[in-house]
MIZAVO-464064 format. One line per field, with one value per residue (C-alpha): residue in one letter; chain; x, y, z; residue number from 1. Coordinates in steps of 0.1 Angstrom, whole numbers. Layout:
# residues N
rest <- c(A_...)
kette <- c(A_...)
xx <- c(X_...)
yy <- c(Y_...)
zz <- c(Z_...)
nr <- c(NUM_...)
//
This chain:
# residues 131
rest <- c(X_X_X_X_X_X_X_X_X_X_X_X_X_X_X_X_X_X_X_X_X_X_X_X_X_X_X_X_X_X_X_X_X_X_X_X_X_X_X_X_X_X_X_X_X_X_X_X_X_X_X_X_X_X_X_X_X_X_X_X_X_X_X_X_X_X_X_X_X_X_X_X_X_X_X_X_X_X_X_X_X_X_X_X_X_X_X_X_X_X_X_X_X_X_X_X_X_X_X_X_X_X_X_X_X_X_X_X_X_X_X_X_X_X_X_X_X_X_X_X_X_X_X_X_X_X_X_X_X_X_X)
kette <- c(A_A_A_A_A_A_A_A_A_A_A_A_A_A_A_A_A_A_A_A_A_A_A_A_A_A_A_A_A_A_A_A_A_A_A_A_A_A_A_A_A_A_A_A_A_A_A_A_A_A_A_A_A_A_A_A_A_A_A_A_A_A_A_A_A_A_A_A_A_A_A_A_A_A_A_A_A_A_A_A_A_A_A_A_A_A_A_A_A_A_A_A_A_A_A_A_A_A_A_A_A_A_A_A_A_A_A_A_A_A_A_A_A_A_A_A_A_A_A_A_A_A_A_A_A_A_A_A_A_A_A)
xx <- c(-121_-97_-64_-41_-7_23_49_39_4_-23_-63_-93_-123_-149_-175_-199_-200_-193_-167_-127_-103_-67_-34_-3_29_62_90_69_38_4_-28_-60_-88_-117_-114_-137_-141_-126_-93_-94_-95_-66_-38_-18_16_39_31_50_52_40_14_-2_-1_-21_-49_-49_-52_-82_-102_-120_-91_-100_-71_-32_1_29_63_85_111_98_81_63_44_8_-23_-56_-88_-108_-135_-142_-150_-116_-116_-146_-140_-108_-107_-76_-53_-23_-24_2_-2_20_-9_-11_-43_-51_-87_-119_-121_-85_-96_-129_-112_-84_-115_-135_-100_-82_-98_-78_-104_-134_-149_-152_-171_-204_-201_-174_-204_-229_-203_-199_-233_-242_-209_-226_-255_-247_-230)
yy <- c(-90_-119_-125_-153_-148_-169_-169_-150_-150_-138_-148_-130_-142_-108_-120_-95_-107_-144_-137_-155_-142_-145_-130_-145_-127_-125_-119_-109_-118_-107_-129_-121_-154_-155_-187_-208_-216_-248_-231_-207_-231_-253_-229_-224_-196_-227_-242_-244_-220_-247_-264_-231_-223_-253_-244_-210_-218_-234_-203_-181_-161_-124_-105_-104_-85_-100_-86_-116_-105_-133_-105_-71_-65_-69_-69_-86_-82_-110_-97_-62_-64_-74_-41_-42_-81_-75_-41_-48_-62_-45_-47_-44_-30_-24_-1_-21_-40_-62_-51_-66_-81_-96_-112_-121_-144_-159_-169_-186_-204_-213_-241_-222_-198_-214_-198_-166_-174_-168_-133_-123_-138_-111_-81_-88_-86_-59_-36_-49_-35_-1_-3)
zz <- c(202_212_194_189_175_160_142_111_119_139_143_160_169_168_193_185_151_157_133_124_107_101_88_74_62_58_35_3_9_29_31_51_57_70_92_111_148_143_124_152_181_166_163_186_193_192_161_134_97_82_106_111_71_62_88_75_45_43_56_28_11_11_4_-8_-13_-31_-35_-39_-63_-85_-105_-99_-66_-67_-47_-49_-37_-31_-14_-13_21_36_56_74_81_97_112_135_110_95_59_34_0_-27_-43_-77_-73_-95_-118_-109_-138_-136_-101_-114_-139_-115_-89_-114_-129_-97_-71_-41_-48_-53_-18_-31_-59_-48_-36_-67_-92_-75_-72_-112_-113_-96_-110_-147_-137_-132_-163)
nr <- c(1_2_3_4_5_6_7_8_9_10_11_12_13_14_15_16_17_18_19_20_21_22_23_24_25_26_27_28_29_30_31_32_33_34_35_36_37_38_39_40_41_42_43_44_45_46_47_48_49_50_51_52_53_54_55_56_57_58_59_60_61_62_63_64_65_66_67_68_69_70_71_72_73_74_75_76_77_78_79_80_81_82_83_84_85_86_87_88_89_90_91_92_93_94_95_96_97_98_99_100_101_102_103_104_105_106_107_108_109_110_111_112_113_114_115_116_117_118_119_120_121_122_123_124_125_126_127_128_129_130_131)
//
């Protein structure tokens, strides 16, 4: 694996996957992406919070931990795969995740999310299935 790190973030590229991703944190909050090779290539350690934010940002949003004193902490899971996708990152948690259902909801609501609403439409399928 091959890492790039900056202020409040960090990327790999998993070449035996031909697989980027991406953390952000800081104060409050914790964010994993799944990036692109393009995203990957273009940050760089000196770039700015902000700079390296809107690159991140526009990766597939997988998971995140907010604790922001705005409110209760909470988690979400945006794709139930976050751990295997990013086996080398550090992940925060305050251990109140959000219900499938819940997260189901906010993907098919929310634009920001619109990238996971493939694989959360099958996952609701599938869990509805068992049912």
């Amino acid at each position: 694996m091959e890492f790039k790190k900056g202020c409040d973030w960090k990327a790999c590229y998993d070449e035996e996957r031909n697989l980027y991703t991406a953390e952000r944190s800081g104060c409050g909050y914790y964010h994993l992406y799944e990036i692109n090779a393009e995203i990957y290539n273009a940050l760089r350690e000196d770039m700015n919070d902000i700079d390296s934010y809107h690159l991140i940002d526009q990766g597939r949003h997988l998971y995140m931990d907010v604790d922001d004193r705005c409110g209760p902490p909470y988690t979400v899971v945006l794709d139930d795969d976050y751990e295997k996708l990013c086996p080398w990152a550090n992940v925060s948690s305050s251990g109140k995740v959000w219900p499938s259902e819940l997260t189901d909801a906010a993907v098919e609501i929310f634009e920001s999310e619109k990238d996971n609403r493939e694989q959360r439409r099958k996952k609701r399928e599938e869990r509805e299935g068992n049912s």
